[in-house]
C-alpha positions, 0 to 999 in steps of 0.5 A: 806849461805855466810860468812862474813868477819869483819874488824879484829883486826889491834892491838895497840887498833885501834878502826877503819881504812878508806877505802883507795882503794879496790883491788876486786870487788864484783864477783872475785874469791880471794885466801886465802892471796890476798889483799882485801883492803888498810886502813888507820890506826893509822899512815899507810896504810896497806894491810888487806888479805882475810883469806881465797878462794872464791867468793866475793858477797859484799864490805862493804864501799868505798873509804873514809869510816871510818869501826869500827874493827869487822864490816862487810867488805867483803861477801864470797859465801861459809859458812867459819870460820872467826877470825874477831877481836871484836868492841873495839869502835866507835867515832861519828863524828858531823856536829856542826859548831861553828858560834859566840864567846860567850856563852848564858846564863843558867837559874837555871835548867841548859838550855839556855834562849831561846824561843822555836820558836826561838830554832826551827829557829835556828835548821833549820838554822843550827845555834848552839846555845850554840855559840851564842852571847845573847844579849836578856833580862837577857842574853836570846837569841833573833831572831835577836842573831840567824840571825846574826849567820846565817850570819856568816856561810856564812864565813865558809867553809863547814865541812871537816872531819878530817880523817886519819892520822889527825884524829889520831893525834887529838885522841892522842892530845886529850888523852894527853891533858886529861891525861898528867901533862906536865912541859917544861924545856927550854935551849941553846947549843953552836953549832958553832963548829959542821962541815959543813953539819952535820945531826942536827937529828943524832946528837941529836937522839945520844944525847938522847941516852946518855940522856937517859942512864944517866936519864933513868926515861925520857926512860919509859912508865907510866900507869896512872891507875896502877899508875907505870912505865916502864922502857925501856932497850932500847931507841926506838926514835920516830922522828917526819916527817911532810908530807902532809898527816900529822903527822907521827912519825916511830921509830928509833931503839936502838939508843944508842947501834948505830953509826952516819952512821947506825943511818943516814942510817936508819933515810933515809929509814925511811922518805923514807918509810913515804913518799912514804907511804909504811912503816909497822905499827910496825915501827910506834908503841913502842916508848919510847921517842920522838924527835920533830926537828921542828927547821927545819920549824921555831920556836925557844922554845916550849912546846911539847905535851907528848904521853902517855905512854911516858913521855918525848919529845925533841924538837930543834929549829931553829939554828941561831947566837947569840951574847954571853959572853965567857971569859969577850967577846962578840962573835957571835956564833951558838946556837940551842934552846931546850925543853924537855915536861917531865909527871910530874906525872913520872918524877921529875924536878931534874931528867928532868934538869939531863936528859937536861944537858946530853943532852946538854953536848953532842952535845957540842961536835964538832963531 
């Protein structure tokens, strides 16, 4: 009897991972630690070995295909013991497309007013009817409703799933939007007198770090259920790199306890290792506050979205020159825009406007 080999456990709680290329084919003959498939994920694409030798007789899935952790990935011919890791979830996808803006009309038992034929013209339209417009007696939906929103698919691209990297960030996006008590407070530094060509990302990862020693409820992991937090020894920044793969955010480690040049040179191996898509998962994992420069896009203040279990994020906009009053004159000088989304839930307002003023002392300084 064969053995088969089920997608194990990748940790952090991963339900699931996307094929991303096979490296045997059904037939090969592998050796125990030779890389069966990539898979893509929380943020990485990693290599999954083969626990074991032997001969392959089935791939389960192919490029593209999203595999619960725990479900069949790999058939060996001979009969082994395998410590594949246990489903621990599976979200659905789903092919609704939303065509109309409005919402029908409920009757007192909770449905919408609609005819049953027309209900069955509008599933095999493909239309969902919870987005259309009514304009039928007493809100009812009518054919012509329907019609009209069929028309209207016509204008829409067919569904994309979001897949990868952009599913992740929407399942962490979703989990802080339902968990998070998120407040922003918002500020400008005077950065004129920086020198030329500093690294915007070093100066502020360093002033972070001093942040963080000063206010450290904002350097901590809270646990919603438990209701208490954590609170880190050391500040692990996660520095979010947009690609065009999406969203990635590797940590830079023990920034506080760092010099400029040892935290420059690991912030390069870092965006190297994300571009070229090669950088482990555990350099993607534990941080403790996150940074978020978009200012080198656009932008000037914005509310940022806290990840849970942290509590904080920075953000820093675009610099730019500004007319200011200094000592009764008006001068122009360079000023960089700051928010900082803190969990009210873990971090009083005092304790985010001390966390700011560190901030803000620091990259006061011209070096």
């Amino acid at each position: 009897m064969g053995t088969v080999f089920n997608l194990p456990d990748l940790g952090e709680g991963l339900q699931e991972a996307e094929i991303v290329n096979w490296h045997v084919s059904a037939g090969d003959n592998v050796v125990a630690d030779q890389p069966l498939v990539s898979v893509e994920t929380d943020k990485a694409v990693v290599e999954v070995p083969s626990p074991y030798s032997g001969l392959v007789t089935k791939l389960h899935g192919a490029a593209g295909d999203t595999i619960d952790v725990g479900a069949p990935l790999v058939e060996f011919e001979e009969e082994q013991r395998s410590d594949a890791g246990a489903v621990v979830g599976n979200i659905q996808a789903t092919s609704e497309i939303i065509v109309s803006a409005g919402v029908a009309t409920q009757d007192a038992g909770g449905r919408l007013k609609i005819a049953p034929a027309i209900r069955a013209m509008a599933n095999k339209l493909g239309v969902d009817i919870s987005n259309v417009h009514p304009t039928g007696p007493g809100g009812s939906i009518t054919k012509a409703d329907v019609e009209l929103a069929e028309k209207d698919l016509a204008d829409v691209a067919p569904m994309e799933p979001i897949k990868g990297v952009r599913r992740a960030m929407a399942q962490r996006m979703a989990q802080s939007h339902a968990e998070v008590v998120p407040a922003t407070v918002y500020d400008e530094v005077d950065v004129h007198d920086w020198a030329d060509g500093v690294n915007v990302t070093i100066r502020l990862a360093r002033a972070i770090g001093a942040a963080s020693a000063a206010e450290p409820s904002l350097n901590a992991w809270f646990d919603a259920r438990e209701m208490g937090r954590r609170m880190r020894k050391r500040v692990d920044l996660g520095i979010a790199v947009n690609t065009d793969n999406g969203l990635f955010v590797p940590v830079l480690r023990d920034v506080q306890n760092r010099d400029q040049a040892s935290l420059s040179e690991g912030l390069s191996r870092l965006k190297a290792d994300v571009i070229a898509r090669s950088i482990p998962p555990e350099e993607l994992r534990g941080q403790s506050i996150t940074l978020s420069n978009f200012g080198m896009l656009a932008g000037q203040h914005v509310a940022m979205v806290v990840v849970p279990p942290q509590v904080a994020i920075v953000g820093s906009g675009r610099i730019e020159e500004k007319v200011v009053a200094r000592d009764g004159q008006v001068i122009i000088r360079k000023m960089i825009p700051l928010s900082l989304t803190f969990d009210h839930r873990a971090v009083t307002g005092a304790e985010a406007a001390g966390f700011m003023a560190v901030l803000k002392d620091d990259l006061n300084k011209a070096d």
